[in-house]
Structures are given as structure tokens and as C-alpha cells.
C-alpha positions as a Python dict, from the first residue, in 0.01 Angstrom:
ca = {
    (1, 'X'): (0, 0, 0),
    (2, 'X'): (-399, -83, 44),
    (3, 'X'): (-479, 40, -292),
    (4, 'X'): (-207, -95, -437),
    (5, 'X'): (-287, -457, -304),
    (6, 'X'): (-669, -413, -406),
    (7, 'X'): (-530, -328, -766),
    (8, 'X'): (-436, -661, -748),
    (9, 'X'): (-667, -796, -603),
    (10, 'X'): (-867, -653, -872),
    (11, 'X'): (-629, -759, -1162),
    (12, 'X'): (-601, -1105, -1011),
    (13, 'X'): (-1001, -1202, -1027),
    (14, 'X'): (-1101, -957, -1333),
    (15, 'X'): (-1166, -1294, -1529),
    (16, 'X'): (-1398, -1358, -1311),
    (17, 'X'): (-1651, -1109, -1431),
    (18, 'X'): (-1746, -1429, -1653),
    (19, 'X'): (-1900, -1727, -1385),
    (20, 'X'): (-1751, -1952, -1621),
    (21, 'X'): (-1374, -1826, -1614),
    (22, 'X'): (-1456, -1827, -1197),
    (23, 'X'): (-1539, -2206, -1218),
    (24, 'X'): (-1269, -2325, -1453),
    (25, 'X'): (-1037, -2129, -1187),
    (26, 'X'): (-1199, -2395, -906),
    (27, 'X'): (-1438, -2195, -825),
    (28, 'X'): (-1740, -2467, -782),
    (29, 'X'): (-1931, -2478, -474),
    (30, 'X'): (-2237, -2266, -481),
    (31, 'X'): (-2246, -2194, -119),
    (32, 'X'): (-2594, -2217, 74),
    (33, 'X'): (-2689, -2139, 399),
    (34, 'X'): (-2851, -2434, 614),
    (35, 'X'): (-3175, -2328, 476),
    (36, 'X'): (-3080, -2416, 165),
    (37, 'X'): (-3075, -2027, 43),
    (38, 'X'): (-2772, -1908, -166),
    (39, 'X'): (-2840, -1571, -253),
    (40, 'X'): (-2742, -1423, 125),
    (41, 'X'): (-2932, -1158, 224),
    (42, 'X'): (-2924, -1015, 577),
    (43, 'X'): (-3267, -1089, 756),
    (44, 'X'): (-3236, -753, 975),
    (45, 'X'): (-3211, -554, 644),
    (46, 'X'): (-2850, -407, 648),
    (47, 'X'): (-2833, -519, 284),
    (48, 'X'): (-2702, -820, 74),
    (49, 'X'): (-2382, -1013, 7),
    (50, 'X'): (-2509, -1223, -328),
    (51, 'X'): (-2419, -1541, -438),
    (52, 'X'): (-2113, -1719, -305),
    (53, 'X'): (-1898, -1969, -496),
    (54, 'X'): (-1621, -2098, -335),
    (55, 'X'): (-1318, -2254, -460),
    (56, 'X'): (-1183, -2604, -166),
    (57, 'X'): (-862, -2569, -254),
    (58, 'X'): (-798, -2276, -107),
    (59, 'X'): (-962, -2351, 201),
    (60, 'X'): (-668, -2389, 409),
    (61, 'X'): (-484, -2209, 706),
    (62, 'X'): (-365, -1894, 520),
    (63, 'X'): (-492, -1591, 322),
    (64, 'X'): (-341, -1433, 56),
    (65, 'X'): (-464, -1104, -74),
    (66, 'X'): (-465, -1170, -487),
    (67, 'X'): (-689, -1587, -411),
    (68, 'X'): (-974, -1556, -236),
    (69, 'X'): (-1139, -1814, -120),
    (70, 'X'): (-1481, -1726, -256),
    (71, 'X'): (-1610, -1469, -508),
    (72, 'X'): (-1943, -1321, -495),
    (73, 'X'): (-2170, -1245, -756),
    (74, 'X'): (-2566, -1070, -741),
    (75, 'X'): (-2830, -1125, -1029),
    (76, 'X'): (-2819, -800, -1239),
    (77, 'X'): (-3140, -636, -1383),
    (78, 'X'): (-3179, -876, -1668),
    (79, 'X'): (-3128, -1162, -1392),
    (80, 'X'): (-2743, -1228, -1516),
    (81, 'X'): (-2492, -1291, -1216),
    (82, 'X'): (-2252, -1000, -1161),
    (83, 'X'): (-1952, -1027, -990),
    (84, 'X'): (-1885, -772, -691),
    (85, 'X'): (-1687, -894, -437),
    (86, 'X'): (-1501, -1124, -280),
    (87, 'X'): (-1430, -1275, 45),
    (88, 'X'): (-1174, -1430, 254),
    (89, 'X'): (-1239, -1696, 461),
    (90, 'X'): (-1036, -1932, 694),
    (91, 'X'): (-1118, -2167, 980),
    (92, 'X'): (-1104, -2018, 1344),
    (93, 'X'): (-918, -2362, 1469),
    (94, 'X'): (-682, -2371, 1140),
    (95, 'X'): (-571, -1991, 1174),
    (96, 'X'): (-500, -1990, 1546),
    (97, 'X'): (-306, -2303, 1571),
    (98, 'X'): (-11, -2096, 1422),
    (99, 'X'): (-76, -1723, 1474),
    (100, 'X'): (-130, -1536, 1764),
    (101, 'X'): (-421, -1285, 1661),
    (102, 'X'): (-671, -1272, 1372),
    (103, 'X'): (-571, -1279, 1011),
    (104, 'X'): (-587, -957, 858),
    (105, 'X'): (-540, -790, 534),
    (106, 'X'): (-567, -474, 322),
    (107, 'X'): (-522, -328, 726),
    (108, 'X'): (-859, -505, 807),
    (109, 'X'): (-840, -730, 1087),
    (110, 'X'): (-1095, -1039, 999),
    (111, 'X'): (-1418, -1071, 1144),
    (112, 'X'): (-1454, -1397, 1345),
    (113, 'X'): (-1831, -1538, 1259),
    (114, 'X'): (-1869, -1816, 1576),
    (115, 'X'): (-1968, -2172, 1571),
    (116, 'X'): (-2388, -2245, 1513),
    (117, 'X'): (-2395, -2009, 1215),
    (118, 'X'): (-2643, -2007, 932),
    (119, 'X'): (-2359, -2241, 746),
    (120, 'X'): (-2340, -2493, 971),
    (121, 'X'): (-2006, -2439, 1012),
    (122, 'X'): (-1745, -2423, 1272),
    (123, 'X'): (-1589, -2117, 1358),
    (124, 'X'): (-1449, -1899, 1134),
    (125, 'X'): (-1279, -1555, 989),
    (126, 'X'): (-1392, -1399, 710),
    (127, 'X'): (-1331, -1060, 523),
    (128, 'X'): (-1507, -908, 232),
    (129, 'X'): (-1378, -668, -6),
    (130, 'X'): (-1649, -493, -224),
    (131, 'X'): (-1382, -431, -541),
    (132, 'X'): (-1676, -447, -817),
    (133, 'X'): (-1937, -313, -640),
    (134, 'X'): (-1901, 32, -460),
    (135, 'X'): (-2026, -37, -94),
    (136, 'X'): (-2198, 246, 55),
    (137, 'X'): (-2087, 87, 433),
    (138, 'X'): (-1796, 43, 354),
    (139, 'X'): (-1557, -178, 160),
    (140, 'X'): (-1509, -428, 414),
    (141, 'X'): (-1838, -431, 559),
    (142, 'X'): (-2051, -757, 527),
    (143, 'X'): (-2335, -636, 392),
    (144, 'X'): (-2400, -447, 100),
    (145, 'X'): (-2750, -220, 109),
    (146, 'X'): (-2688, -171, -320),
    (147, 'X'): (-2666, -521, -377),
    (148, 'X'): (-3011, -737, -432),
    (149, 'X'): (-3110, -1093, -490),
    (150, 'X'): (-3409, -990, -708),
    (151, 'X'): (-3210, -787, -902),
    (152, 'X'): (-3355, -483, -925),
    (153, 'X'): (-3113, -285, -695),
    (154, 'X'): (-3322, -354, -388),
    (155, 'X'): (-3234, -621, -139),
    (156, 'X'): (-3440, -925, -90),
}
């Protein structure tokens, strides 16, 4: 059933392999940390997400497998945005006002990121699934070490 739900996850958000197809979609906040940085890379060196781009109106109290609520794309060797991956993301306060545990899909239970974040933002889950971009930590793990906001395979 996991592969079979990241097939559509997959068919679902192939358009998106074109930016433009993401942002027509409502996919139009280029997210940035409170630094003002939007290519995320983690400062400890355990690799890179990319470039966030969320889309509001699916920032709600659910998840559903086949609309994210961001998709992620890295600057490719000749400095064109890739897409390759995704993540879930809902609001601590939102989720647990109706459900009893952490929001989970694919059989991945969502990692909760606390309040006083880089984002400035309140609590919240999140889950990423690295479907165009093999992950050598894993395809739910954060951060990706093959993923690079210089673009030339090595994270920044």
C-alpha cells in the first residue's frame, strides 16, 4: 500500500517538474527561513532540503497523501530548479484539536518541529517524501546529503 500511495503521490505532482505548472497549481510562497535564506540547508551538515514553495490553501488541519502542502525543488548543475520532494506540513495546535496522536502517512508518523524554529513559526508537523530525488537517509528523512544549493551535487 506505501508504494502504491507514493505512485500517486508521484502521478499527482509530476507537473510539477515545471516551477511554473507548481505555481499555477497555488503553489506561490517561496518559503524563507527568518534569516531570510530559502535554499535550506542544514547548518550541522546532514545535507539539504532545497527550495520550498508552498501552496496557503492547503494549509489547514489535514493531510492528504496525493496535495502536499509544499514542493521542494534544488538548483541543478546549470543553476535550473529541480523538483525532488515534497513535504507535508500541518500546525501542531490545528492537528491535535481533533486527533489524538500525530498525523502520519505512507506509515511515517510526522515529525513535530517545536515552537522558536528557524521559520518563526508555531509548532508544527511535517513529513518529507524524497519521490524525485533518491535520498541516501532515507525517504522520509529531512535532510538530503545529494541535494545542494550551489548546485553542483554538494551541499551548501
Amino acid at each position: 500500500a506505501g508504494q502504491s500511495s507514493l505512485a500517486g503521490l508521484r502521478n499527482a505532482t509530476a507537473a510539477f517538474h515545471s516551477l511554473a505548472a507548481a505555481q499555477a497549481a497555488g503553489y506561490t510562497v517561496e518559503v524563507a527561513d527568518l534569516a531570510g535564506i530559502t535554499c535550506i540547508a542544514d547548518p550541522n551538515g546532514a545535507g539539504t532540503m532545497g527550495i520550498h514553495y508552498l501552496n496557503p490553501s492547503l494549509l489547514d488541519d489535514t493531510v492528504n497523501a496525493t496535495t502536499p502542502e509544499l514542493v521542494i525543488y534544488a538548483p541543478g548543475p546549470d543553476g535550473r530548479l529541480q523538483l525532488v520532494a515534497v513535504e507535508y506540513l500541518v500546525l501542531q495546535a490545528a492537528w491535535d484539536a481533533s486527533n489524538p496522536s500525530p498525523p502520519a502517512l505512507f506509515g511515517e508518523e510526522f515529525h513535530l518541529t517545536p515552537a522558536g524554529n528557524r521559520y518563526g513559526l508555531p509548532a508544527f508537523y511535517e513529513l518529507h517524501a524524497w519521490v524525485w530525488q533518491p535520498n541516501p537517509s532515507g525517504m522520509f528523512y529531512e535532510w538530503n546529503p545529494r541535494i545542494s544549493c550551489s548546485g553542483n551535487g554538494e551541499p551548501a
